[in-house]
TORKOL-4160 file (C-alpha; in steps of 0.2 Angstrom, whole numbers, padded with zeros to 4 digits, m for minus):
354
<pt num="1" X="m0115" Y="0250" Z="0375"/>
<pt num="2" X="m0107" Y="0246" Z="0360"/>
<pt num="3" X="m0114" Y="0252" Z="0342"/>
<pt num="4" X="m0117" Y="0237" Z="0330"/>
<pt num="5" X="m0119" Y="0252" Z="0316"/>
<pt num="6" X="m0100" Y="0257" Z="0316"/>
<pt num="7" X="m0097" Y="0239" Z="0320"/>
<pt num="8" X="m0103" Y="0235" Z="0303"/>
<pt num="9" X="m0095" Y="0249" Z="0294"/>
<pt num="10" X="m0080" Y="0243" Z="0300"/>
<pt num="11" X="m0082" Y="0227" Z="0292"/>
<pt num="12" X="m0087" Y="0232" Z="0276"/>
<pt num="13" X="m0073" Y="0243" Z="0276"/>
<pt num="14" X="m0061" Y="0230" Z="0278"/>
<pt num="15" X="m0070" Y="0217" Z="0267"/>
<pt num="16" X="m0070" Y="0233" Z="0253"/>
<pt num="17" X="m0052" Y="0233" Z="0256"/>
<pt num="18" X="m0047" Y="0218" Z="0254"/>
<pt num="19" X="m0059" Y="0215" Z="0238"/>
<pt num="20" X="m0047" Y="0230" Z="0229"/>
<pt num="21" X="m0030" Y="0223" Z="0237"/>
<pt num="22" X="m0036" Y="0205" Z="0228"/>
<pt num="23" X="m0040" Y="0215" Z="0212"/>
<pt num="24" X="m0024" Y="0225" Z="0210"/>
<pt num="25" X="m0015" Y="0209" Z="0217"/>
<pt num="26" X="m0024" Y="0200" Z="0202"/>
<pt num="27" X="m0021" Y="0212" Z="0190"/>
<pt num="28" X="m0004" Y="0214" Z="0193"/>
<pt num="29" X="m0003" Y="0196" Z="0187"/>
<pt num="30" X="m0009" Y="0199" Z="0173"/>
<pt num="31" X="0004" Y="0213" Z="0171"/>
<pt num="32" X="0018" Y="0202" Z="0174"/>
<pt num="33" X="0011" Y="0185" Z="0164"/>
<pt num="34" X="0008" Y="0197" Z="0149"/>
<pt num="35" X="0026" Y="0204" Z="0151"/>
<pt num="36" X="0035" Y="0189" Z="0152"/>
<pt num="37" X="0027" Y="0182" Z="0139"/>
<pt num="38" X="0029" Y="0198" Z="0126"/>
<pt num="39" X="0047" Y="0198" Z="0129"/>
<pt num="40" X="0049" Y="0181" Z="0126"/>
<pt num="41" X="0041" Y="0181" Z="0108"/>
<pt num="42" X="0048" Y="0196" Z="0102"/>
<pt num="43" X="0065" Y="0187" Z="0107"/>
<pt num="44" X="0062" Y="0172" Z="0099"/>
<pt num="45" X="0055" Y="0180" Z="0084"/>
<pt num="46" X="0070" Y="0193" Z="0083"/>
<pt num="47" X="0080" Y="0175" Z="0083"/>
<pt num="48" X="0073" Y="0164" Z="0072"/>
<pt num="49" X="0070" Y="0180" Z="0057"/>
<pt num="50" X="0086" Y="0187" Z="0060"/>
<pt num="51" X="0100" Y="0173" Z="0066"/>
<pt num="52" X="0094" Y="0157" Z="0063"/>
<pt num="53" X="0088" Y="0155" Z="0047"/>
<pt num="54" X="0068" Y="0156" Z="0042"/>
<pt num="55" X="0069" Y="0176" Z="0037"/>
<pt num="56" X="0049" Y="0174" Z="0032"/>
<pt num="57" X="0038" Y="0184" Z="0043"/>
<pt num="58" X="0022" Y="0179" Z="0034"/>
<pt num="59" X="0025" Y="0161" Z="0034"/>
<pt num="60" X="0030" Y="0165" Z="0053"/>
<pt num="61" X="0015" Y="0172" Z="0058"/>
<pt num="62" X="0003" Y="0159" Z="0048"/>
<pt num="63" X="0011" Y="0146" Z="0058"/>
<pt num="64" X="0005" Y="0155" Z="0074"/>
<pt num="65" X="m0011" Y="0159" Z="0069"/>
<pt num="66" X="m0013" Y="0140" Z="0064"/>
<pt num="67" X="m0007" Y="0134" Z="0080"/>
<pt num="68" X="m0019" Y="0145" Z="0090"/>
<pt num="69" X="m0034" Y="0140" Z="0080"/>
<pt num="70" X="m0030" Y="0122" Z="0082"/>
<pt num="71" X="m0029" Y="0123" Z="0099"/>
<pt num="72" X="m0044" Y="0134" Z="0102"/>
<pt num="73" X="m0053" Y="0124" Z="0091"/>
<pt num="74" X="m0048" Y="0110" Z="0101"/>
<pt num="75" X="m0054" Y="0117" Z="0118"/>
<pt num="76" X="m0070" Y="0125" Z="0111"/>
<pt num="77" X="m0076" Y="0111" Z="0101"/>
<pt num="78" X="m0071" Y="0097" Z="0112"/>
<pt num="79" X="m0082" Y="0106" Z="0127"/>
<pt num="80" X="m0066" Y="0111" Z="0138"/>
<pt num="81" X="m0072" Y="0129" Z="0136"/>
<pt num="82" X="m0091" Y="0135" Z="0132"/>
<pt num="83" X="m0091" Y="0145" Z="0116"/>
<pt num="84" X="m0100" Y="0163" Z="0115"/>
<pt num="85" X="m0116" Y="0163" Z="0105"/>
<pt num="86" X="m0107" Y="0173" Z="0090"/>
<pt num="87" X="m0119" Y="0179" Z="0076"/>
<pt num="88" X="m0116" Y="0184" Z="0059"/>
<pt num="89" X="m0117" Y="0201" Z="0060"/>
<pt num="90" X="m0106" Y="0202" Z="0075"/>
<pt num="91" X="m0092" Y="0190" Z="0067"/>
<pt num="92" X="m0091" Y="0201" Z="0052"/>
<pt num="93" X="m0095" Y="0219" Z="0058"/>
<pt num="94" X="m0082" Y="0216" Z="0074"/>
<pt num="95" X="m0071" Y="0199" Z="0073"/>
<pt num="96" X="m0067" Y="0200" Z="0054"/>
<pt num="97" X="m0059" Y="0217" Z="0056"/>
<pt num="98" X="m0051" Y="0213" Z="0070"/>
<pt num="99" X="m0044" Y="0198" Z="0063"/>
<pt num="100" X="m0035" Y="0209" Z="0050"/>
<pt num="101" X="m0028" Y="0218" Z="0059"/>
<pt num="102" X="m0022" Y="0207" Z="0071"/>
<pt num="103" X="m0014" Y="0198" Z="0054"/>
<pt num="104" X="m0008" Y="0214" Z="0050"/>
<pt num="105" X="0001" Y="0221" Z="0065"/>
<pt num="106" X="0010" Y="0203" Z="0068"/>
<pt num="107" X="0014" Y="0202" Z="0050"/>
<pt num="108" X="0023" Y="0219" Z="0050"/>
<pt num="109" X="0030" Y="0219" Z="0067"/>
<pt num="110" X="0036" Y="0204" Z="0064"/>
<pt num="111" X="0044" Y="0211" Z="0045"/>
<pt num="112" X="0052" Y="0224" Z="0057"/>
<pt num="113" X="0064" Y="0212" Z="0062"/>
<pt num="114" X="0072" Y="0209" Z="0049"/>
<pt num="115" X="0079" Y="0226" Z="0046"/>
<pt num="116" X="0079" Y="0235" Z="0065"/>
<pt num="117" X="0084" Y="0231" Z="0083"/>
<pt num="118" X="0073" Y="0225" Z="0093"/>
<pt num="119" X="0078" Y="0241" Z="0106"/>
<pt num="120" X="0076" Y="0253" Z="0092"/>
<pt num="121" X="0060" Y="0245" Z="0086"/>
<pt num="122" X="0054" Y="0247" Z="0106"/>
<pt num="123" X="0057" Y="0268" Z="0105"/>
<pt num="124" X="0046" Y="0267" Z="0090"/>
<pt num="125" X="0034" Y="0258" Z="0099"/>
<pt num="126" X="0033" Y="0272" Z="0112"/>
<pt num="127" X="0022" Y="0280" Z="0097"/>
<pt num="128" X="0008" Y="0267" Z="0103"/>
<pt num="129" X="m0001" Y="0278" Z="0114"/>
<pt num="130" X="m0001" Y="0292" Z="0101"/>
<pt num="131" X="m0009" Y="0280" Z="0087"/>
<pt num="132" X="m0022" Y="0273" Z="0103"/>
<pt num="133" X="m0026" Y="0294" Z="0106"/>
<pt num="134" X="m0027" Y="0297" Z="0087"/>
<pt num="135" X="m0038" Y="0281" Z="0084"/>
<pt num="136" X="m0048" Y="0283" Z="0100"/>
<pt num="137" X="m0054" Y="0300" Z="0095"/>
<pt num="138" X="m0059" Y="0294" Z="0077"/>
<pt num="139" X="m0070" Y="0280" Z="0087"/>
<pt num="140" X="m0075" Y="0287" Z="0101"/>
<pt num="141" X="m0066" Y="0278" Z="0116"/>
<pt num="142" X="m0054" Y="0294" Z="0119"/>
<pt num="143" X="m0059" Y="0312" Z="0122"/>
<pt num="144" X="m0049" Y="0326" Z="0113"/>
<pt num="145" X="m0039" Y="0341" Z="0122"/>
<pt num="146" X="m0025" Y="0352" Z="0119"/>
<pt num="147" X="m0016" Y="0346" Z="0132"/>
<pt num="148" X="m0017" Y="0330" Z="0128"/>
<pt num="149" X="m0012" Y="0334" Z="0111"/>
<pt num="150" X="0003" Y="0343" Z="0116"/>
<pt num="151" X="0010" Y="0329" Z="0127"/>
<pt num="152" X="0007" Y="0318" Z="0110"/>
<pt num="153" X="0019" Y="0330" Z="0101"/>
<pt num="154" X="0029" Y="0329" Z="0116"/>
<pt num="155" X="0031" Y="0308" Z="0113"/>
<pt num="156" X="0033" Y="0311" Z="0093"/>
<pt num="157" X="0048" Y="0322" Z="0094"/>
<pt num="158" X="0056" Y="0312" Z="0108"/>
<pt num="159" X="0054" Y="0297" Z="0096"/>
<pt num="160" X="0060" Y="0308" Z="0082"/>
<pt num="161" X="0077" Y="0311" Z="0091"/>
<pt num="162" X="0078" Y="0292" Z="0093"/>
<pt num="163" X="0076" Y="0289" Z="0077"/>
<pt num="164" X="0088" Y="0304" Z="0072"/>
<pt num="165" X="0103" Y="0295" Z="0085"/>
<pt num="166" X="0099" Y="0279" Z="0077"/>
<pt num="167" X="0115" Y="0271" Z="0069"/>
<pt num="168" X="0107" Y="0257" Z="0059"/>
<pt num="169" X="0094" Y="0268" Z="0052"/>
<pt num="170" X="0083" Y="0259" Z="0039"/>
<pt num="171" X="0068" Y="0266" Z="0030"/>
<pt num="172" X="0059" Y="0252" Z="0026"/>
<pt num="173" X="0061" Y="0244" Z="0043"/>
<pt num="174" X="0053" Y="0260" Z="0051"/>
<pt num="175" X="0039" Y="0261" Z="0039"/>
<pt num="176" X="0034" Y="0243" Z="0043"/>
<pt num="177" X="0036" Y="0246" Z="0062"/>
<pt num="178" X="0024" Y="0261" Z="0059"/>
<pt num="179" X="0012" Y="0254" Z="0050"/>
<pt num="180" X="0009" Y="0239" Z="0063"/>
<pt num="181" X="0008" Y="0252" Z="0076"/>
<pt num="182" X="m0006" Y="0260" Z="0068"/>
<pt num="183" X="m0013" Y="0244" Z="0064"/>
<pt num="184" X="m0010" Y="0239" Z="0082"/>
<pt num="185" X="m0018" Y="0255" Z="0089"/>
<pt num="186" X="m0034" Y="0253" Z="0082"/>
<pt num="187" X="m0036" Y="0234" Z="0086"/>
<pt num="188" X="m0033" Y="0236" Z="0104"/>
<pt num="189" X="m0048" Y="0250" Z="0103"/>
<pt num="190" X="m0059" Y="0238" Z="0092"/>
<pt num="191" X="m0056" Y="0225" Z="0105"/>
<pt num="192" X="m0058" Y="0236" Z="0119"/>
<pt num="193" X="m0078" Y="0239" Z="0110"/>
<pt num="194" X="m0078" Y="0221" Z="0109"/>
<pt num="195" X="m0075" Y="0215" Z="0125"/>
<pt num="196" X="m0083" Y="0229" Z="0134"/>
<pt num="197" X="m0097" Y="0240" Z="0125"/>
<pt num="198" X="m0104" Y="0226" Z="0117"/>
<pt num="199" X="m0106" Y="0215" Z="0132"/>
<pt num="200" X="m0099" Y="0201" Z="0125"/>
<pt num="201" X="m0095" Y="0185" Z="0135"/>
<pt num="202" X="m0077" Y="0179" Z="0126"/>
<pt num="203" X="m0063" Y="0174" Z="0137"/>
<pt num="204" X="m0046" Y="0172" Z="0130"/>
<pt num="205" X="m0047" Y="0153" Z="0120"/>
<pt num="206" X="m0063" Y="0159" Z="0114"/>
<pt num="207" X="m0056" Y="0176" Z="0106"/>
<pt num="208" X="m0043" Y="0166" Z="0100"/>
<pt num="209" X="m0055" Y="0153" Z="0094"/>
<pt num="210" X="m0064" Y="0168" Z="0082"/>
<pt num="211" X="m0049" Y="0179" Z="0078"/>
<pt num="212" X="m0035" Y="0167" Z="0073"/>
<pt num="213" X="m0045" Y="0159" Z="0058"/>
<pt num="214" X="m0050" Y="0176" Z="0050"/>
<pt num="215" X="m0031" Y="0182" Z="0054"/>
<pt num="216" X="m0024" Y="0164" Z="0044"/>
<pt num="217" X="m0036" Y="0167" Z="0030"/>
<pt num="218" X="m0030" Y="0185" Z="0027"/>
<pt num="219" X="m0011" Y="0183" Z="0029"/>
<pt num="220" X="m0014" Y="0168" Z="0016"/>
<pt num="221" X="m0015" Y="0183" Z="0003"/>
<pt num="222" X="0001" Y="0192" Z="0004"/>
<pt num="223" X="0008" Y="0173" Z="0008"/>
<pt num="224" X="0004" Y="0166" Z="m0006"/>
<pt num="225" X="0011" Y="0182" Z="m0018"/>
<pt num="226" X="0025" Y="0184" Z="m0009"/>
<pt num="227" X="0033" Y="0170" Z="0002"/>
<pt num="228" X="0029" Y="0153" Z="m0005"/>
<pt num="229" X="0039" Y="0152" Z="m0018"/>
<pt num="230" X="0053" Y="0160" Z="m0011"/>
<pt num="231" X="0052" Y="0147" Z="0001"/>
<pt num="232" X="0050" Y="0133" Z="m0008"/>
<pt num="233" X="0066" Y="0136" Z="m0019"/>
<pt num="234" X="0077" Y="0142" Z="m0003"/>
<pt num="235" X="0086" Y="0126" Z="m0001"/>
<pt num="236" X="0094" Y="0135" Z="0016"/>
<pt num="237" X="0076" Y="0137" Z="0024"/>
<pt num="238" X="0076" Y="0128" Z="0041"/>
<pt num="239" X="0061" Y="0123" Z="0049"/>
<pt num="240" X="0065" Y="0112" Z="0066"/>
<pt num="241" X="0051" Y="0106" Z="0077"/>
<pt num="242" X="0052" Y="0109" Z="0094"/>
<pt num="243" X="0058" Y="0128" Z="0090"/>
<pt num="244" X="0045" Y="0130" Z="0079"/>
<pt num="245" X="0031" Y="0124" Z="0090"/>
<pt num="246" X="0039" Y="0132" Z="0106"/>
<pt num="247" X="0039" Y="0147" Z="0099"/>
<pt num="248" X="0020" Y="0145" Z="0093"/>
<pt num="249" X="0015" Y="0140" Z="0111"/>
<pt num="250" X="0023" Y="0155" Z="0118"/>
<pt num="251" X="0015" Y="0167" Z="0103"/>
<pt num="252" X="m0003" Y="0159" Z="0109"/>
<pt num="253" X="0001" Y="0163" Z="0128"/>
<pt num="254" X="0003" Y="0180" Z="0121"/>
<pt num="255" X="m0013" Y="0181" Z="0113"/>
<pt num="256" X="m0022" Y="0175" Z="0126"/>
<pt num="257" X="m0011" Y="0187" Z="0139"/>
<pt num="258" X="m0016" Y="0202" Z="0127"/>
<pt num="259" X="m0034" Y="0197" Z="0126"/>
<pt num="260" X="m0035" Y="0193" Z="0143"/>
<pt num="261" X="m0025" Y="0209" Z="0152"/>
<pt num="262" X="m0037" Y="0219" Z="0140"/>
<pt num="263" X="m0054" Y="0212" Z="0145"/>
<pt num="264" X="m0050" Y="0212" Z="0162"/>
<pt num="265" X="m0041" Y="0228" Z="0165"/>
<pt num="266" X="m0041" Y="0242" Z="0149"/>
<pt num="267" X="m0030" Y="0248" Z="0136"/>
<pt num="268" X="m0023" Y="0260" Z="0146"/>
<pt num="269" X="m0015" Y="0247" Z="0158"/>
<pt num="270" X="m0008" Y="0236" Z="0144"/>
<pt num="271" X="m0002" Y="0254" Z="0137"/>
<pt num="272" X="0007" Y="0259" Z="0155"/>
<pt num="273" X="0013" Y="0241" Z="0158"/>
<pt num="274" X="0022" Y="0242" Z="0140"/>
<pt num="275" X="0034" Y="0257" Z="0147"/>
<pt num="276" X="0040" Y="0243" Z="0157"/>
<pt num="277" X="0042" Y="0229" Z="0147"/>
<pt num="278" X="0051" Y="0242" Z="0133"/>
<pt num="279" X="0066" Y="0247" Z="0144"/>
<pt num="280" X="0068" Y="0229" Z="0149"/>
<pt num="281" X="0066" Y="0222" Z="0132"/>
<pt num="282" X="0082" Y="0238" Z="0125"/>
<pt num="283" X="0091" Y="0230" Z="0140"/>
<pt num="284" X="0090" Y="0211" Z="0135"/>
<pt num="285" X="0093" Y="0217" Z="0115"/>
<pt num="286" X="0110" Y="0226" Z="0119"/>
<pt num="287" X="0114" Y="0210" Z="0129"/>
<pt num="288" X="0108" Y="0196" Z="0120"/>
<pt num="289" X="0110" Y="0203" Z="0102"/>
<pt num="290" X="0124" Y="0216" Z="0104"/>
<pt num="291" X="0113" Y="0231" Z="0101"/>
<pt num="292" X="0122" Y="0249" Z="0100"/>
<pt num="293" X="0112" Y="0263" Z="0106"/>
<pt num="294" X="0119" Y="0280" Z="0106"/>
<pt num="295" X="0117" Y="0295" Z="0118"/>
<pt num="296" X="0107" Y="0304" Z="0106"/>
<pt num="297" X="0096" Y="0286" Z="0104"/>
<pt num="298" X="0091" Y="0284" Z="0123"/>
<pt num="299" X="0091" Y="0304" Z="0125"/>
<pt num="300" X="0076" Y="0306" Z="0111"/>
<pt num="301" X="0068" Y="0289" Z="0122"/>
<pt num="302" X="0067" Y="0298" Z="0138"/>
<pt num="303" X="0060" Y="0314" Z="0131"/>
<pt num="304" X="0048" Y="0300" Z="0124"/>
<pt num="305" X="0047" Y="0291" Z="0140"/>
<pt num="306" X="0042" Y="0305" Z="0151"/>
<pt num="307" X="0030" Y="0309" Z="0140"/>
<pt num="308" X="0020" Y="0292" Z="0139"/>
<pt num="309" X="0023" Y="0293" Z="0156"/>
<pt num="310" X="0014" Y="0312" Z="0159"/>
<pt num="311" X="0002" Y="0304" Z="0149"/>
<pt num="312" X="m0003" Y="0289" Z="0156"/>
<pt num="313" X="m0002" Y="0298" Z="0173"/>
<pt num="314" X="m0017" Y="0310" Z="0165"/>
<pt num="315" X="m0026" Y="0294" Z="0161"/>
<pt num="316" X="m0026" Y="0288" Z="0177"/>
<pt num="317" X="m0032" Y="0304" Z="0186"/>
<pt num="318" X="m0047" Y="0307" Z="0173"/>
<pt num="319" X="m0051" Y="0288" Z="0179"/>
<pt num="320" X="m0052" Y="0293" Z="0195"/>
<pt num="321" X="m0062" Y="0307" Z="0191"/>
<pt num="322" X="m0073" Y="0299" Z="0183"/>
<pt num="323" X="m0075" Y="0283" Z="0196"/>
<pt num="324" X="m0077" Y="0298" Z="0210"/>
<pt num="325" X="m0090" Y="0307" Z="0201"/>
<pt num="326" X="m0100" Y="0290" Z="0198"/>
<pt num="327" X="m0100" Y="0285" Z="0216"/>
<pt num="328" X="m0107" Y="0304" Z="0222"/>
<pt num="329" X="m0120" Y="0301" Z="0209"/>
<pt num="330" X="m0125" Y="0285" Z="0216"/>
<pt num="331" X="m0123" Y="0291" Z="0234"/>
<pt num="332" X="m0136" Y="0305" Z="0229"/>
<pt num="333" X="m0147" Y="0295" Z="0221"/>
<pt num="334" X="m0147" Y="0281" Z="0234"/>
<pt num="335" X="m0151" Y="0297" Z="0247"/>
<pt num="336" X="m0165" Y="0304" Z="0234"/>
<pt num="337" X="m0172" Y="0285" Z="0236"/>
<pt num="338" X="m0172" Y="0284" Z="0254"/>
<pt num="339" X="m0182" Y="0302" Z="0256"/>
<pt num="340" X="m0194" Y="0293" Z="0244"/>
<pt num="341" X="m0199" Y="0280" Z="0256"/>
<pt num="342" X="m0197" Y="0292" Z="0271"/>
<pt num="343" X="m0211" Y="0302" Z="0262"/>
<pt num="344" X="m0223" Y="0288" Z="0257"/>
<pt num="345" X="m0221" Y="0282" Z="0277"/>
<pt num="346" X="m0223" Y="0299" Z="0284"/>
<pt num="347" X="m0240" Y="0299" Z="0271"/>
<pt num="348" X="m0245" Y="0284" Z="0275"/>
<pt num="349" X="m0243" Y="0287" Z="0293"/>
<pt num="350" X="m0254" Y="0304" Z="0292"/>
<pt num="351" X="m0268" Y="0295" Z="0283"/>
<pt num="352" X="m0268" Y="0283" Z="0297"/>
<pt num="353" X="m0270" Y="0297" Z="0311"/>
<pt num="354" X="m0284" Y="0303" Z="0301"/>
């Protein structure tokens, strides 16, 4: 006779199979939507502050931080999407700081441009997962070891090579692209607490519907001191609709990417996805902008690259670790459970006889 038991453990095998298949499969698009879409506005960012006329990275960034609070606002307030019940203290304790740097790491990223290659300015970014460790441990979301600390060196010099081989080589270019690394670092940890710890209920319009206004009101500082009057006494500034608003459109399917791949997945995988997205994006720079990258330029970035890569390959293993060590703790504890109830049976059963 057939047993139903192994029957049924069959099934929930398969079903628990396919349930991770969907989510991986899921994920993956994630991965790729957030890819695509990175690429694309660094491109057209890298275009329209270096080639075709509008080299104002504030006024730049204000635009899309306009556009994606309009459009939010638009969803959120006309009912299209349910906004999150927000209080005070969370707004300003969690979403203004975030909001800042968000302003910040666009606004300086985006400044980058103007003096760096977009390939160059991606080895520099390979530093991001030593700015998320070195920001992690400060707030708690990343645990400190020596190894881990030496693979970080490891990164730093590879980068430090890059930067060695790097032909056009300007100081003020890497000092912007550093500071909106550091910036960027501890954001994607804030949001990480946000979206996570604090059990918050935001999707993507709704983060965007919080963050972009705090972001417009504090690039409107350094805007108004140094970019509107340059603009308004350049008589070469161009300013053409559709590649203004197709660019914007494009920088709010980011945002909402980045939110989105974060909330879902983690921090890691946005980290692990971007070694990726930097090697297509060198590729594209040296054919769409004439890039030159020397021998010792890619060398240093594969020192680098191996690196990020040893490191993310430690994250995920802890992550297993972790996930494995969780389910033998519930398996024991559903076990200690179950002899429970054998015991007050058994005692019950006793009393009975009696």
């Amino acid at each position: 006779m057939p047993d139903k038991t192994d029957k049924g453990g069959d099934k929930g095998k398969v079903a628990g199979a396919k349930t991770v298949a969907s989510q991986v499969l899921l994920n993956l698009v994630y991965v790729s939507v957030w890819i695509a879409l990175s690429g694309t506005v660094i491109l057209y960012n890298k275009w329209i502050l270096a080639y075709y006329g509008f080299p104002y990275p504030i006024a730049l960034t204000m635009w899309h931080m306009f556009f994606s609070s309009t459009l939010a606002t638009i969803c959120v307030r006309g009912g299209y999407v349910p906004s999150a019940n927000m209080t005070t203290d969370v707004y300003m304790r969690a979403i203004v700081p975030i909001g800042a740097l968000f302003a910040g790491t666009l606004w300086l990223g985006n400044a980058a441009y103007l003096y760096l290659s977009v390939s160059f300015i991606q080895m520099l970014k390979a530093l991001m997962p030593v700015a998320v460790f070195i920001v992690g441990c400060g707030l708690g979301t990343e645990n400190y070891s020596l190894p881990t600390l030496s693979n970080m060196i490891v990164v730093t010099i590879g980068v430090g090579i890059a930067s060695y081989g790097e032909i056009n080589f300007v100081v003020v270019g890497v000092f912007l692209q550093l500071l909106s690394v550091m910036a960027e670092s501890t954001r994607l940890t804030l949001v990480q607490i946000l979206l996570q710890r604090r059990g918050l209920t935001l999707n993507p319009i709704t983060t965007m519907y919080y963050i972009a206004p705090a972001s417009l009101a504090f690039l409107a500082i350094p805007f108004a001191l140094i970019e509107a009057r340059q603009i308004f006494y350049d008589p070469a500034v161009r300013f053409d609709i559709p590649i203004f608003v197709s660019n914007a459109a494009a920088a709010f399917g980011l945002n909402m990417s980045v939110f989105l791949l974060i909330g879902k997945t983690s921090a890691l995988t946005m980290n692990i996805a971007g070694v990726v997205k930097d090697w297509m994006l060198i590729a594209l720079s040296i054919l769409l902008f004439g890039s030159k990258v020397s021998p010792i330029n890619l060398g240093g970035y594969l020192i680098a690259f191996f690196g990020v890569c040893f490191y993310n390959f430690q994250k995920l293993q802890a992550m297993k670790a972790k996930q494995q060590a969780q389910m033998l703790a519930a398996a024991a504890q559903k076990a200690r459970e179950e002899d429970d109830e054998k015991g007050l049976l058994l005692g019950k059963l006793r009393a009975n006889d009696s």
